[in-house]
N, C-alpha and C positions, 0 to 999 in steps of 0.2 A: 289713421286715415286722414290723407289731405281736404282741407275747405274746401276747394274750388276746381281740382286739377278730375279729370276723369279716371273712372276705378279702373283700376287696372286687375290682373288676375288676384294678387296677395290681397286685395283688397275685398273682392268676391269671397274670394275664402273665406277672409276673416267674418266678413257678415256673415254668410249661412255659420258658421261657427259661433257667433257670437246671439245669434235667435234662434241657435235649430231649437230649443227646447220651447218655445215659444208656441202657443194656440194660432192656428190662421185663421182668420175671415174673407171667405170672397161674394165681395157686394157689384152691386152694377146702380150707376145711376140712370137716371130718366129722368126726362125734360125737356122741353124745346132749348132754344139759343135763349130766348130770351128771359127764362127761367132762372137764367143762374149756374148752371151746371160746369161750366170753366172755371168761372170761379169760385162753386164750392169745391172742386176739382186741387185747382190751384192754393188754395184755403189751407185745402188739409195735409196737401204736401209742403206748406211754407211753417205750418203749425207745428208739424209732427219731428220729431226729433232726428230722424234720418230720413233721408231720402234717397229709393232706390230705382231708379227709374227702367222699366222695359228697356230694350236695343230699338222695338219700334218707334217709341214713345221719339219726338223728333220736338225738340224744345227749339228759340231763336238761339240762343249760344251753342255752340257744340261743346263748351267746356259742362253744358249741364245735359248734353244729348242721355249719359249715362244712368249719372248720380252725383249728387253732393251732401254737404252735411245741412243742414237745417237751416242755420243761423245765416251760412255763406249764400240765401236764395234771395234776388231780390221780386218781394212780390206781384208790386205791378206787370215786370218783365215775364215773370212765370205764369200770370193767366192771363196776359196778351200774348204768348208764348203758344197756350193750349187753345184760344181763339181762333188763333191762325193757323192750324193743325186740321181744324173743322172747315175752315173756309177752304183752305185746299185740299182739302177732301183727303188727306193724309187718313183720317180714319176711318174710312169708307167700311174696312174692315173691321176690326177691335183694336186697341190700344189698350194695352196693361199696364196701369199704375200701382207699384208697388212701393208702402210705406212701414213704417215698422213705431209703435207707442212703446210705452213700459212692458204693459201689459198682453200684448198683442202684437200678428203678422197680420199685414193688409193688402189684397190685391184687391183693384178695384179695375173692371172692366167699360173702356171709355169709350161708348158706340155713339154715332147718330143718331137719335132720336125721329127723324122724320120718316112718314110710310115709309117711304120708298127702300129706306133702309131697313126694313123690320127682319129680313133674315140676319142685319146684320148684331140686332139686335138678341136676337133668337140663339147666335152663335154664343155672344159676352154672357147671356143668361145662362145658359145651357148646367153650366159648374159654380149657380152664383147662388148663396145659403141667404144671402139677403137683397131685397129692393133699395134703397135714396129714390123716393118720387118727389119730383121739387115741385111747388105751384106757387108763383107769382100771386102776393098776395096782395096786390093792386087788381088781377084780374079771376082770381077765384077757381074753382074748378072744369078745366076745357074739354073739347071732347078730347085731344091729345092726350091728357089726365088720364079719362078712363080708358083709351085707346094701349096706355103702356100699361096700366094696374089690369086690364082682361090679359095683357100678354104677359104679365110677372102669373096669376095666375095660373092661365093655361100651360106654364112651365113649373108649376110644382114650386114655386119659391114662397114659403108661408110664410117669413118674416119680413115686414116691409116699414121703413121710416117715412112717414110723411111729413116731409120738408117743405112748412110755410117760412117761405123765403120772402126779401126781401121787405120786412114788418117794418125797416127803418122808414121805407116811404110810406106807411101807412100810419107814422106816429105811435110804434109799435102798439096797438090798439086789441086789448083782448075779445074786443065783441067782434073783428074782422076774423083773426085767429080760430074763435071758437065757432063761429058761420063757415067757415070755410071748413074746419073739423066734421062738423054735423052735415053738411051736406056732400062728403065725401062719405062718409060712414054708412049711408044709409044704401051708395054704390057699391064698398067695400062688401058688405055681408052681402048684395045679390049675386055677386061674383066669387064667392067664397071666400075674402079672404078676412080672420080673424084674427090676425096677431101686426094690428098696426099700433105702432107707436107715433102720435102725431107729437114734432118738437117746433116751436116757433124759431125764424132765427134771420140775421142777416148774415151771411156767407162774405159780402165784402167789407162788414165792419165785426165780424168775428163774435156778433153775437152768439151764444149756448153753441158753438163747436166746440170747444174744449172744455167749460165750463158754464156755468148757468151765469146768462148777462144781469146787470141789475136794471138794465132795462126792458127787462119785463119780470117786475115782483111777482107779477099775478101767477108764475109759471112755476109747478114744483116739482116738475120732471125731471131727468135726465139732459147734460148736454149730448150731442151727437157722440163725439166721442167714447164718452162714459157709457153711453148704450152699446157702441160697436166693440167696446171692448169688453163689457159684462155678458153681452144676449147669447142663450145657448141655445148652439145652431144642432149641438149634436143632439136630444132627447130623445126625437123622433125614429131615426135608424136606430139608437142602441137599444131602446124598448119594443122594436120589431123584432122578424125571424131570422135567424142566420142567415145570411148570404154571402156564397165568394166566386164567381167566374174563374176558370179557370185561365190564366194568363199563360204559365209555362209549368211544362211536366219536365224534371229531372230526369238525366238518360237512362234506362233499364240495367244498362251494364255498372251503373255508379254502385257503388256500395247503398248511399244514401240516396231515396228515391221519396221524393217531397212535390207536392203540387203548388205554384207559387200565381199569387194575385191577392189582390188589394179586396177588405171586405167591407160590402157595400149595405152591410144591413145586420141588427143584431151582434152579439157576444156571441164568442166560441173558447171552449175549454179544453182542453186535454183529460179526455173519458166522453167526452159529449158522441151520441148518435148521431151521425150525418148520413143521407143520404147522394147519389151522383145520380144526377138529372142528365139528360134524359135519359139513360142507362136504366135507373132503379135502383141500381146497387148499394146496398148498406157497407156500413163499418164505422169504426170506432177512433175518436182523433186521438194521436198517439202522441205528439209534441207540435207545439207551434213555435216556429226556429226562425229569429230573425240574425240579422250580420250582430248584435248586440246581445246575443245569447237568447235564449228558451224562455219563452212567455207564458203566464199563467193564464194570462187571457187575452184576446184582441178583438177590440170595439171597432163598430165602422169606422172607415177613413182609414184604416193601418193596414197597410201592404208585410203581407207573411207569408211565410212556405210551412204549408201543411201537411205532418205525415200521418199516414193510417195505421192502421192495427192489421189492417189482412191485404197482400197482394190484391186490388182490385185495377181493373180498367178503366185509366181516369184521362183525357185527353184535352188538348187546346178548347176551348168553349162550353166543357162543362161547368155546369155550375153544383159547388157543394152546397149544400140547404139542411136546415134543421130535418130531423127524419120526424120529428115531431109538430114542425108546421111547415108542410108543404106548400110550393108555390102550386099556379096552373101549370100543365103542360096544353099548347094547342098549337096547330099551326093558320086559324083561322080567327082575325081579330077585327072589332071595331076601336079605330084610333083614330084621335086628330094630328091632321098633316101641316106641316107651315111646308110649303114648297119654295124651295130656294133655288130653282134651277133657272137659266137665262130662256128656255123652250121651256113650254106650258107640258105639265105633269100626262102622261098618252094611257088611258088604263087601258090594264091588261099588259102592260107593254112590261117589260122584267127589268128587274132594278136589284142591283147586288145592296143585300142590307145589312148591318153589323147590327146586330142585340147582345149588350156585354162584349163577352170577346167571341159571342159566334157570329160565323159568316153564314151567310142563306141566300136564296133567290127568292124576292116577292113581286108581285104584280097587287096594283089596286084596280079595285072596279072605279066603275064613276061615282064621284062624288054623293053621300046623300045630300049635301046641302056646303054652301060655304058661308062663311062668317066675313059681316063686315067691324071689322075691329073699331070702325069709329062709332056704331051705332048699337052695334052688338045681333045689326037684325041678320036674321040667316035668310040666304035666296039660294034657289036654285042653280045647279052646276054641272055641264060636262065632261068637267076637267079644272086644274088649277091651274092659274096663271105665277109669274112672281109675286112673289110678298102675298101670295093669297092663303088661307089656314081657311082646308075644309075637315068633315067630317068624314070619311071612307073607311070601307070594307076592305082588309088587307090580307094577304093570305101568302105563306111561307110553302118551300118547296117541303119541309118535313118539319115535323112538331120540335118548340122549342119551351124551354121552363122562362116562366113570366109570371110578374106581378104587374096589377095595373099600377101605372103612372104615380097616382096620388099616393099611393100605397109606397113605391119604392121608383125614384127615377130610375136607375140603375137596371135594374130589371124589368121597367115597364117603355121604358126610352128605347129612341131608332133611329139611325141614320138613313137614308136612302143614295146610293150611291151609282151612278149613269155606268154603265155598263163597259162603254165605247170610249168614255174621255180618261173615266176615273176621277171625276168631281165628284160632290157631296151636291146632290140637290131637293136634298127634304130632309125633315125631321120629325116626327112620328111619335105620337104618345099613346099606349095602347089603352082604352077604357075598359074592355071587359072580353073575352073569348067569344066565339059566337056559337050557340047551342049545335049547329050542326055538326063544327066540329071537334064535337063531342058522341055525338050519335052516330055517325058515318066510319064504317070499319072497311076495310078492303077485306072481302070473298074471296076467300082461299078456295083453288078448283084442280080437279086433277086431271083434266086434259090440260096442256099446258102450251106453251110456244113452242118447246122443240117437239113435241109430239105430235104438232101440225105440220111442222117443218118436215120431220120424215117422214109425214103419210103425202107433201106435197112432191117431194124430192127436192127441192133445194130451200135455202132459206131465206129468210124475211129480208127483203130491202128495202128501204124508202130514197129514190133516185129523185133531188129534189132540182127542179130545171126553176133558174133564175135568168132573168134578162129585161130588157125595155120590151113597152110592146111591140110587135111588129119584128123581132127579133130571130123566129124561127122555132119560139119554145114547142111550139102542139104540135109543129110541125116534126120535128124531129121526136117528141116524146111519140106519138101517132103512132111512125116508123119503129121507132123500139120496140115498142107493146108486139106491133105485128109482127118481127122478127123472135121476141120473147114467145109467142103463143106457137109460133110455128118451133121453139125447139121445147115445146111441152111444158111451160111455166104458165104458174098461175099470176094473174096480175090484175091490176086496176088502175086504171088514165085517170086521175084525179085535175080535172082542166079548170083555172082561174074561169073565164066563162059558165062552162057549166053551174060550179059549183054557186055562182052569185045567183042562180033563177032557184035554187031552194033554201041549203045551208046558210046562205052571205044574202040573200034577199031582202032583207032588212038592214041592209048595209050601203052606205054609200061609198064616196072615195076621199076622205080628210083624211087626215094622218091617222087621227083616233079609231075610225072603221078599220082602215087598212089595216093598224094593229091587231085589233078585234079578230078580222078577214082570216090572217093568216093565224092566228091564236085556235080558232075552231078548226080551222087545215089540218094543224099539227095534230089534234089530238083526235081527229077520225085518221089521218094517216097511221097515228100509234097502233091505234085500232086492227086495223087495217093488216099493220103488221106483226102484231101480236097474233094474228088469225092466220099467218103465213105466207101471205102474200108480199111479191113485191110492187109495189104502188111507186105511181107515176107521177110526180106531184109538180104540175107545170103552171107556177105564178109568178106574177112579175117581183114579189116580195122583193119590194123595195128598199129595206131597211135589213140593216148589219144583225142589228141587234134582235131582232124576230127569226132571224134564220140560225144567226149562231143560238138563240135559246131554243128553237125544233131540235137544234143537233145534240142540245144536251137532255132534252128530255127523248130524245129518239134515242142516241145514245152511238156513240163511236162509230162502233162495228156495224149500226144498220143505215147510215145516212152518207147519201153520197153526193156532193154537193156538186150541179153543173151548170157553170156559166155559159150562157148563149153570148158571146160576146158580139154582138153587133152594135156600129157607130148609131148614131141616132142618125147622122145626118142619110145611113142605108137605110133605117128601120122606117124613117119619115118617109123617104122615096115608095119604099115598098108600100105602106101603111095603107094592108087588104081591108081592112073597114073602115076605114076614112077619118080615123079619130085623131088625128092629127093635124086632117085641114079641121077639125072641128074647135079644136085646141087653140090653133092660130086665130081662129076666129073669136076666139073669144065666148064660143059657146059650149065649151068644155071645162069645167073647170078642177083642179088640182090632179092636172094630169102629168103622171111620172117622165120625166126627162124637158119638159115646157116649166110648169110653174110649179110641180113637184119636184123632190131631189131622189135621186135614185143611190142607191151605194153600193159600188161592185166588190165581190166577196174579194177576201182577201189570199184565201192560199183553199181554192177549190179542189175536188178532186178530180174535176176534168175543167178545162176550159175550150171551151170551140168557137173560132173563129167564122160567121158563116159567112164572109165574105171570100173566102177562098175552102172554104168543106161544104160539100152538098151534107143533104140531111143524109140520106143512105149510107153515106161513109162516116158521119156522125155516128148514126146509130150502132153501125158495128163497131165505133171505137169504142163505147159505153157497153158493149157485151162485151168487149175484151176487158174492161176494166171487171165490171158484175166477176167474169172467172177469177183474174187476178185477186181477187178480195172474197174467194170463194165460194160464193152467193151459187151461183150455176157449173154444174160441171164443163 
């Protein structure tokens, strides 16, 4: 491999070839700018024997954009290189530093440090088996300090270095070192965390990074190095329960039919009882088969394909598990949330969420409390904003197998994913199931839906009228009902008005009500039409996302989605209760199509235009549709 020239493919190769056999470690540092963290950053890439740098990773030469060899770096350049990487904001996101010792593989995740940045922090930690917290040891322990050690923490990372840095300006002096030790210690166990290693050190004069400095005798620990390459990160998974999420099932028609994913918790043998979650299903593991032939065993962190002993049904997202120590199954949890989305967290409001490799729909209620990470004190909360981590009640469209957080990130971890963009805006640690749902069973009954449906003559529809207000919705819904009764259907006008003087009464108009609003809609409409009726549901549901989630808990065949399409600038003109000059005025506030935003559906199954269709011709277009979709004879 060349000194200086960037790697090219042969070169890639040859590294993963020449460490595949090698242990990884992946650490995250913490610290402000002033801490040090560039250049202990810079440090241990000028120290370490290769250097393999990210494609993100954006150094001042582009001959080191990649990689070099060790010797070929020069150091000043390389941590005013990663200075200026932070100051333009290059890593807003993460930056992956990848180094490689004797001993050991290193990726080290290079985030911001500051609030503002804490989901971005949230991200680098996420997959990090160990902390670097640095503190300036001219200034002691900050709230910054405890602000990143609550957030290594609250992410499950129980291995952490604590890096008093910069000892050279303190005359490296053991009674600073050991004051600063003791009163971090005393934070460290309130916050749980008990496996710190404190190393004294200067990161710009290479004191104890790679070996113990002789300027400080008094010290008879570990250098940094010698720690990151000795500490075992793995104990804790492999002395837990089997765990493997299913990633990918082999096709049925193959000869060979193997369930394949990475496991995330305990040992697995060949003869071991496993159970498939959430199934229930047993059986017996028959071979564990990687591209390097049949394993006698696989310990967390090794990705395998595992066969059984008996034809079972085993699918994308289940997870196999010891039959001997089960996880939870629930679909109702208390967890802590770090919300990462640029719009404040809306409960109630549905959020696609990945757990392992299952996919689910979840909604959270309001917050019980949020955390201020600089202080630790919890206050009161309606919602999360960015970078805010509260405490909430979270709840899944259907039960899924889980370990709490502390227990197994893997299985207790959660993404939270916006519905509409397809961002990532939260992250989710689950602490415990919540008793009810465990208690709560759905009532099996033998009158059923179809069986109302035939004694009503036709069947259940939910006809969902969306539009601004002033649009024509009640107006036209009105018209329908009275055309529906007169050809002998049962039905129900479920009217945005009415419904807020009892149901929505305790509700106002923020985004977070209106979620709410139409969240309690949906589910006396289900009602509604489970009982066989078709219901009228005329609101201004404002939002994508709340209507497309009615449609999928209503379900295909019962929802029929109808745009009142009127301009605002007709709806304003018309505007039969005056809420509009109310709005202009300034004495209406968060009102849809003014200072709210409205979002019109995207592929309805009716649209009407009422600037050129009266309601009466409306409504007979919506009973041609009702027959077409066979709802009505």
């Amino acid at each position: 491999m060349t000194h200086s020239s960037t790697l090219i493919a042969e070169d890639i190769e040859q590294y993963l070839e020449q460490h595949a056999t090698k242990s990884m470690l992946r650490f995250i540092t913490c610290g402000s700018v002033d801490d040090g963290k560039s250049t202990l950053i810079g440090r241990l890439l000028y120290e370490s024997k290769l250097v393999f740098e990210d494609q993100l990773s954006a150094l001042e030469s582009d001959s080191k954009k990649v990689g070099t060899q060790g010797e070929g770096l020069d150091f000043a350049l390389l941590v005013d290189g990663l200075a200026a990487e932070r100051e333009q904001g290059i890593t807003i996101d993460v930056a992956y530093r990848y180094f490689t010792t004797e001993r050991r593989k290193f990726v080290v995740a290079d985030t911001p440090g500051h609030e503002q940045y804490t989901r971005n922090m949230v991200t680098g930690a996420s997959t990090a088996d160990l902390a670097v917290i640095l503190i300036d040891a001219r200034k002691g322990v900050l709230t910054q300090t405890r602000r990143h050690s609550y957030l290594v923490s609250l992410l499950g990372i129980r291995h952490v270095v604590l890096a008093v840095n910069k000892l050279d300006l303190v005359g490296y002096s053991q009674e600073v070192f050991e004051r600063i030790v003791g009163e971090y210690a005393g934070f460290a166990a309130e916050i749980g965390l008990d496996r710190v290693v404190p190393i004294p050190m200067s990161a710009y004069c290479g004191d104890n990074l790679t070996e113990r400095s002789p300027n400080t005798p008094w010290y008879q620990g570990p250098s940094l190095i010698e720690h990151l390459e000795t500490v075992d990160i793995g104990d804790d998974l492999r002395t837990g329960p089997f765990r493997m999420p299913v990633q990918w099932v082999n096709r049925p028609d193959l000869d060979f039919r193997g369930f394949a994913g990475q496991v995330v918790g305990g040992v697995v043998r060949p003869g071991d009882r496993v159970r498939v979650l959430p199934s229930g299903k047993e059986s017996t593991v028959a071979r564990i088969v990687t591209m390097d032939g049949d394993l006698e065993e696989a310990t967390a962190g090794r990705s395998v394909t595992i066969t059984l002993a008996d034809e079972i049904d085993v699918s994308r997202g289940d997870v196999l598990v010891s039959a001997d120590a089960l996880p939870g199954i629930a679909d109702q949890f208390e967890a802590q949330i770090v919300w990462m989305g640029e719009a404040e967290m809306l409960p109630e409001r549905p959020y696609v969420c990945q757990i392992g490799t299952m996919t689910v729909q979840a909604r959270i209620t309001k917050p019980k409390y949020k955390v201020n990470v600089n202080t630790l004190e919890q206050t009161a909360a309606n919602t999360l904003a960015l970078n805010e981590i509260g405490v909430c009640n979270i709840s899944f469209d259907r039960p899924v197998p889980f370990d709490a957080y502390t227990e197994n990130r893997d299985t207790g971890g959660f993404i939270l994913v916006d519905r509409l963009t397809n961002t990532t805006v939260g992250a989710g640690m689950i602490a415990h199931s919540l008793r009810r749902s465990d208690n709560i069973h759905w009532q099996a009954v033998d009158v059923d839906d179809e069986a109302r449906s035939l004694l009503k003559g036709h069947r259940p529809q939910i006809v969902w009228f969306t539009g601004l207000s002033g649009s024509g919705k009640s107006t036209i819904a009105n018209e329908l009902e009275r055309r529906l009764y007169a050809l002998g259907c049962h039905t129900y006008l479920l009217d945005g008005d009415n419904v807020r003087h009892g149901l929505g009464r305790d509700l106002g108009f923020t985004e977070a009500d209106r979620v709410e609003n139409i969240r309690r809609v949906t589910e006396v409409a289900r009602l509604m039409a489970d009982a066989g009726l078709i219901v009228l549901a005329s609101f201004i549901s404002p939002f994508r996302a709340e209507r497309d989630a009615a449609r999928e808990l209503i379900g295909e065949d019962r929802f029929c989605e109808v745009f009142v399409d009127t301009p605002i600038e007709v709806a304003e003109q018309r505007d039969p209760k005056g809420l509009y000059r109310k709005a202009r005025r300034g004495e209406l506030a968060n009102f849809t199509g003014i200072d709210s935003p409205y979002e019109s559906p995207e592929s309805p199954e009716l649209r009407i235009d009422t600037t050129v269709t009266a309601s009466a011709e409306a409504a007979a277009q919506i009973v041609e549709k009702l027959r077409s979709r066979g709802v009505i004879a």
